[in-house]
N, C-alpha and C positions, 0 to 999 in steps of 0.2 A: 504494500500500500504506500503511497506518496504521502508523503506528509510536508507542510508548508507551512510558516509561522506568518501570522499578520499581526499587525501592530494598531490596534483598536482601542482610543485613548487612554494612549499612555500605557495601556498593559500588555504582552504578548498572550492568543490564543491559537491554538493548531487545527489549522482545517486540514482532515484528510480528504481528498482526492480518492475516490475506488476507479482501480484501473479497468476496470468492466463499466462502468457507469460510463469511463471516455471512449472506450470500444464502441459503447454501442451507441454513442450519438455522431461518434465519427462514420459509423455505417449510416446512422438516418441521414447524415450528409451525402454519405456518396450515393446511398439510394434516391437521392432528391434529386443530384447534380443527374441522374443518368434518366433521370425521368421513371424510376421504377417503382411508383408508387402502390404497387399492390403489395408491396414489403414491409413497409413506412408502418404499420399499423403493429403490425408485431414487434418491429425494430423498438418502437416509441412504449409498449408494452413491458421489455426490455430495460431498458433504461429506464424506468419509474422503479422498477423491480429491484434495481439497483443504486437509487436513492437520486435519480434527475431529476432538478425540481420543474415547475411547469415554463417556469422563465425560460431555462437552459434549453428547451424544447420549441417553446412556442419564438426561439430568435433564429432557429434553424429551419421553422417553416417558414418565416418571413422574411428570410435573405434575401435582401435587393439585387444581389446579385446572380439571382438564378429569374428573373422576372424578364421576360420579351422584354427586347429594345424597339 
């Protein structure tokens, strides 16, 4: 597991990172970028499963970056 310190007035606390949690939103990524979206729905299943919160999810559906120019 990752583990990372922040510094949140004045006092240090430890966020862990689960490296499944980044797995599988890095797959909801690539399943987005490819257009594979009958995937998307387990993938997102997934990663809740493994503590994504709905932010970290709902910023990967909404990439401007995968939107028609």
């Amino acid at each position: 597991m990752i583990k990372t310190m922040l510094n949140i007035g004045g006092r240090r606390t430890r966020k862990s990172r689960h490296p499944l949690k980044l797995t599988a939103l890095l797959y909801l990524k690539e399943a987005l970028i490819r257009e594979q979206y009958e995937k998307c729905a387990e993938i997102i299943a997934l990663a809740q499963e493994f503590g994504a919160a709905s932010f970290e999810i709902q910023d990967l559906l909404e990439d401007p970056r995968r939107s028609p120019s």
